[in-house]
MIFIDREN-282060 format. One record per residue: x, y, z of N, C-alpha, C in turn; residue in one letter. Coordinates in steps of 0.2 Angstrom, whole numbers, plus 5000, padded with zeros to 4 digits. Each point is the difference from the previous one (the first is absolute). Example, Ala and Ser with C-alpha at 12.3 -4.5 7.8 and 13.67 -1.06 7.14 Angstrom:
! residues 2
506649725039499650065000500450065000a;499850054996500450065001499650055003s;
//
This chain:
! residues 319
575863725869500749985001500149955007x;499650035006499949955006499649944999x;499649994994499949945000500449944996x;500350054994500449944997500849975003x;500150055008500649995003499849945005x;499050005003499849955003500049944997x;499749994992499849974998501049964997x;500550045000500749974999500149965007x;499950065005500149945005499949955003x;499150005000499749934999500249944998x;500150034992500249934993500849965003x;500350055002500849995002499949945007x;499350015007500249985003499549924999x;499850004996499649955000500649954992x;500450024999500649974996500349965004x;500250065006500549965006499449955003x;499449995003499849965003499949934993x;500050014995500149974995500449945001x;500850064996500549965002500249935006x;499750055007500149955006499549965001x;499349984996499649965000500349954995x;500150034993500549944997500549975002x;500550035005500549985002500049945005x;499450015004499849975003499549945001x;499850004991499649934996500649954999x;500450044998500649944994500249995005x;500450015008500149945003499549955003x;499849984995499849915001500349955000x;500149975005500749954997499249915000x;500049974994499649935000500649935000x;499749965001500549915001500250034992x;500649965000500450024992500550054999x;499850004992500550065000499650064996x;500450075001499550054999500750065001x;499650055001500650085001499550045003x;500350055003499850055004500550064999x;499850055001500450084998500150045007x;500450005001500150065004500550064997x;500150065005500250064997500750005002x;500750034997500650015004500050025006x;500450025002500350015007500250085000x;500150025005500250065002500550034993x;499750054997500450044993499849984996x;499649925001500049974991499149985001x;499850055005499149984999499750004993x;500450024996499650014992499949934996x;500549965002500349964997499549935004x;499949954994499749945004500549934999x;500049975005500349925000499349945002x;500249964993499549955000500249955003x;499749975007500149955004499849944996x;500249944999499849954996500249945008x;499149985000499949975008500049914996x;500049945005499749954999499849985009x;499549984997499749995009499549905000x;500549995004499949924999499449985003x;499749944999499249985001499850005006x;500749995005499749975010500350085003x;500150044996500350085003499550015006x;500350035005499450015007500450085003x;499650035006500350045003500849975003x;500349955000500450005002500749964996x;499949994993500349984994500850074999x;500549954999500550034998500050054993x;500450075001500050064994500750004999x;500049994992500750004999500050044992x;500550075000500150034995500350004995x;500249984994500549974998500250084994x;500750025002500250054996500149974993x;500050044993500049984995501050024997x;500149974996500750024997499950094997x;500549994995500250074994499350004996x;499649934999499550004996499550045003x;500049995004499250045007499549954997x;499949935001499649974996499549965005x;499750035005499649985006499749954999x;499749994991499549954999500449935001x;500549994997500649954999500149985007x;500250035002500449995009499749985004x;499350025001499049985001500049944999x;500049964994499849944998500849965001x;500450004999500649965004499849995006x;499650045004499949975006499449985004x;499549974992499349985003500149935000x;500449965001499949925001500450045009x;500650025002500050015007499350045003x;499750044997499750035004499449965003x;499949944995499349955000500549955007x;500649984999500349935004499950055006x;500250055003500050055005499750045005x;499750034994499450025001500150065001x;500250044997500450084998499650034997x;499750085001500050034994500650034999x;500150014994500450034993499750075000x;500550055000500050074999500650014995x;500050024995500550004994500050094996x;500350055003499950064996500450004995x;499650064995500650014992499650065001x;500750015001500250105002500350024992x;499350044994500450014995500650014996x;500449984998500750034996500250075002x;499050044994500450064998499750045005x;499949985005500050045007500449995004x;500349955000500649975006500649974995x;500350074999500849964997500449965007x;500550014997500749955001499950025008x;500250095000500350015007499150005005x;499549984997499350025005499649925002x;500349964994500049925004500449965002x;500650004996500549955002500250045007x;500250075000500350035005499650035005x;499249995001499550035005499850064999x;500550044997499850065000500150075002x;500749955004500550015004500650084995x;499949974995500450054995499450044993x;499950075002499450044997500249994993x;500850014997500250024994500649994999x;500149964994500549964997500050014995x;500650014994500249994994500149924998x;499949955004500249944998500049984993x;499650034996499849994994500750024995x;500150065002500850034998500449985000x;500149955007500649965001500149945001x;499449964994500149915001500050014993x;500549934999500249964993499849965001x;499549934997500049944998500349974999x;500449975003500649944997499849934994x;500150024995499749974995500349914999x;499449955001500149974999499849955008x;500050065003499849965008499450025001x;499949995008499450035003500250065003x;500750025000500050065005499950084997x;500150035006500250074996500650035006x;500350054999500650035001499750065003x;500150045006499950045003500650065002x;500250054994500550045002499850055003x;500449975007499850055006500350065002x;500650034994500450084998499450034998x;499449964994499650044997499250025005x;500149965004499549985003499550075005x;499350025003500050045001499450005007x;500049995006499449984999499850055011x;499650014997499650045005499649945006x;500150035007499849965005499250025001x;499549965002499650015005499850005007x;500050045003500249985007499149995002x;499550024998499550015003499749935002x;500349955004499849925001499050004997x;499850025003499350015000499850004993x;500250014995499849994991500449934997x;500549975004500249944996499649945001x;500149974996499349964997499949925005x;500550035006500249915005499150035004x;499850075001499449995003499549964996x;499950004993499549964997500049945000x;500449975004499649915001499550025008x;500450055005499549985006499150014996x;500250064996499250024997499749964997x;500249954995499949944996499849965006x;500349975004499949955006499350015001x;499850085003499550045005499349984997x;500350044994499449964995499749974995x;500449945001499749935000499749995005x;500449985008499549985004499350025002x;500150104999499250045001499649954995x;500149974994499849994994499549915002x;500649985006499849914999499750025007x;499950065006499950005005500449935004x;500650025001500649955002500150045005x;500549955004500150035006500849985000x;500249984994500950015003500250084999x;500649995006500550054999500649994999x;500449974995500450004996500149964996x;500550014994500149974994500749994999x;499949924995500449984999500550044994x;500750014996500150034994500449984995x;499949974996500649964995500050094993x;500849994998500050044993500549974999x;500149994991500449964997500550054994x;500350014999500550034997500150095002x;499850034997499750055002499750025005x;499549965002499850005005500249975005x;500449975000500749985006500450045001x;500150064996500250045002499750065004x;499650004996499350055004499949995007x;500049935001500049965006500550005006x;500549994997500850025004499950075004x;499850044996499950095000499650005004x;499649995000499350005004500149945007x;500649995001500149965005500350055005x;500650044997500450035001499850075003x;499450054996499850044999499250025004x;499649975001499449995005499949955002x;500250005010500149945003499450015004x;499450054998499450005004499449944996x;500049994995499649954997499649965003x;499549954997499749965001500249934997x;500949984998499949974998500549975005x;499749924999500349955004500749974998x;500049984994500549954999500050044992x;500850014997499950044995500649964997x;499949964994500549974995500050074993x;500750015000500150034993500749954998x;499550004993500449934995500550014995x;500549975000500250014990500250075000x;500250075006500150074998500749994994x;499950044995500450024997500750035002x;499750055007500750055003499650035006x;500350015005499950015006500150075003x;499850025005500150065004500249995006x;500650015002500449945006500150065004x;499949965007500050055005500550055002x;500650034996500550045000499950075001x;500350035004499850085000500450044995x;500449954997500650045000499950014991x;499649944997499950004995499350044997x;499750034994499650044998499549954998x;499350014999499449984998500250004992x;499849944996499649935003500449965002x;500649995002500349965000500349985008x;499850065005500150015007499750085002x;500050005005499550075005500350055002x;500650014997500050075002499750064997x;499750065004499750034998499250015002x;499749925001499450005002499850015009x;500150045003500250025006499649915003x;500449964998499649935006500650015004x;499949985008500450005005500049905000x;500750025006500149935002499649975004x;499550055003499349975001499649974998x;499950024992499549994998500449944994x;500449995001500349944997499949935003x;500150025005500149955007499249984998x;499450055001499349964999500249954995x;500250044993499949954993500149955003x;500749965003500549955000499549975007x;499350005003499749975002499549984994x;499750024995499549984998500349934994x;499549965000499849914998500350024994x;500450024996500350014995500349924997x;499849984993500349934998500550024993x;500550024999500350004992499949934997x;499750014994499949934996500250004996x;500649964996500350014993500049924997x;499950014995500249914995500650005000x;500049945004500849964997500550024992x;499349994996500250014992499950064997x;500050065006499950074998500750025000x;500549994996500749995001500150064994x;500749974997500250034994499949984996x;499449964998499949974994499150015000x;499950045005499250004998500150074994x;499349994999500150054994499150045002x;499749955004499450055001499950065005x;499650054995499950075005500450034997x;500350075004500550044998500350015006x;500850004998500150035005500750055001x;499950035005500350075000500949985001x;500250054996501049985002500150095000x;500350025006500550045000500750005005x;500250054999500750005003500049975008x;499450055005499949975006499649955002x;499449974994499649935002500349954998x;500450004996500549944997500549985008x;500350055003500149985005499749955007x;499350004999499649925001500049964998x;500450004994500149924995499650044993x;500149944998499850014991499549964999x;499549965004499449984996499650015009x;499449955001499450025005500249975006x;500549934998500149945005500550045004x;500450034997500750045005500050055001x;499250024997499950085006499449975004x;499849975002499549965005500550005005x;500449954999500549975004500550065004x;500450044995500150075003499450055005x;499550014998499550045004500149985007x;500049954999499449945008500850025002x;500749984998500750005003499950065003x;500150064996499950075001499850035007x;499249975000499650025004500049975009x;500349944998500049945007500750045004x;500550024996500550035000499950085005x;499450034997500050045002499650015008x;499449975000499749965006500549985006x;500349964998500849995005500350065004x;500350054993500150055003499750065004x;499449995000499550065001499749965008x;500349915000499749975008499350014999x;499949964996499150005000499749934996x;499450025000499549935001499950004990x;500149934997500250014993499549955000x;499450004997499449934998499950004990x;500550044999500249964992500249954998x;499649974995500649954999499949974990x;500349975000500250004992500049905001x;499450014993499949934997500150024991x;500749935000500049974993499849954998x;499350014993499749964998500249954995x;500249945000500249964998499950004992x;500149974996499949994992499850054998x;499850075002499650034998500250084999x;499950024994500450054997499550075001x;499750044995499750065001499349994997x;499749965005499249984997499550005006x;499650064999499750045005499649935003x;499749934995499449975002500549955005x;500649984998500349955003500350045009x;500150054999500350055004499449995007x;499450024995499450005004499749945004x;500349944995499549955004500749965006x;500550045000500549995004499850035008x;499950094997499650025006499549995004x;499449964995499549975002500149955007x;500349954997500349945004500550045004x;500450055001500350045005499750025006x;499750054999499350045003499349945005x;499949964996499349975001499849925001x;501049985001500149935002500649995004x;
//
């Protein structure tokens, strides 16, 4: 019996040294494109997110890292390649994660993770005929996370950490563009962890916002989530850029996006809840007498198209 308990936990530790030697091969990052795997974040270690890299030919220990967050698709590969002609003109590496669907619903990506449990499913109708869907917030149900340390805004500093361990680089911080979805993710992540590594953070194209209100309930304002006017005041110092298409108006039709009784009071399509947010928040910096370095760009001709979004930010960021 004491040998087959040895011999179990022998085989078990030599699994775990396994595992962390494997984990530790596939961060290879070569010139090009390629992926790398790392494990979730605090709660969600089970789970893996495929980092989808592009690393340009003159990259050096001292070359620009820029993450680019994926929409509703999670489609890291996509997001990746819109942004290999910038990363060669610039000289960036590209960090692209796709955080699986059916591991990261609505409330664990769009929302951080911020909310453990939601019926959302129960209480959205697709408005037939458009791109939206209708969110009845009578039916609605939805459980807070307060544990900051498991929402998923830690996984870019780890994503960062290890690519540089990977190129032996010597930057410390990162650029971050997310476009649809992940302009929302981004906005949240602005709001919500002001200790980051990252420098200048563009969220694009968000659908619907989380506006600095105490008075209003998540997702749609902070009440609830014990953040002080302290730590609001950090947010409204961090390089935060709102980015929306001119033509993301009432006529776009790409993405989906969310209408209820209290997000429709931001406007009715991306361009007049952009424009409401930035209002909102500048508004409230005022009142709070403090240092506000947000700021809000409308992109010209250009409606809900991550590549054209993209190569706006490019030229934003690195000209």
């Amino acid at each position: 019996m004491k040998q087959f308990l040895y011999i179990t936990v022998l085989v078990s530790l030599c699994l775990l040294n396994t595992k962390a030697y494997n984990q530790e091969k596939e961060i290879i990052i070569n010139e090009g494109s390629g992926t790398f795997i790392i494990e979730g974040g605090k709660g969600n270690e089970h789970k893996e997110i495929t980092v989808h890299y592009y690393k340009p030919k003159k990259f050096d220990a001292s070359s620009r890292v820029l993450l680019v967050i994926p929409g509703s698709g999670r489609n890291g590969d996509s997001y990746r390649d819109s942004w290999i002609e910038e990363s060669e003109k610039y000289n960036i590496l590209i960090l692209s994660p796709s955080y699986p669907e059916k591991e990261y619903l609505y409330e664990h990506y769009h929302l951080g993770g911020i909310v453990k449990d939601a019926n959302t499913r129960e209480s959205i109708t697709f408005i037939k005929g458009t791109n939206q869907v209708y969110l009845d917030e009578d039916k609605t149900s939805i459980q807070l996370n307060l544990d900051t340390t498991t929402w998923i805004y830690k996984d870019f500093d780890r994503i960062f950490d290890a690519a540089i361990t990977a190129v032996n680089g010597s930057q410390k911080g990162y650029d971050i563009f997310g476009h649809s979805a992940g302009g929302q993710i981004l906005h949240r992540f602005t709001i919500f962890n002001t200790k980051s590594k990252a420098k200048r953070i563009i969220a694009a194209n968000s659908g619907s916002y989380t506006l600095p209100d105490f008075e209003t309930k998540f997702p749609f304002g902070i009440e609830d989530l014990e953040l002080s006017t302290k730590d609001l005041k950090k947010s409204f110092k961090q390089q935060l850029t709102i980015f929306v298409g001119e033509l993301d108006n009432e006529n776009e039709t790409g993405g989906i996006l969310l209408r209820s009784k209290t997000v429709d009071k931001q406007g009715l399509h991306r361009l007049a809840r952009a424009q409401y947010f930035y209002k909102i928040a500048k508004a409230k910096a005022k009142e709070m007498n403090c240092t506000f370095n947000w700021k809000l760009k409308v992109i010209p001709n250009v409606g809900h198209n991550m590549r054209e979004m993209g190569n706006a930010a490019g030229i934003y960021l690195y000209e």
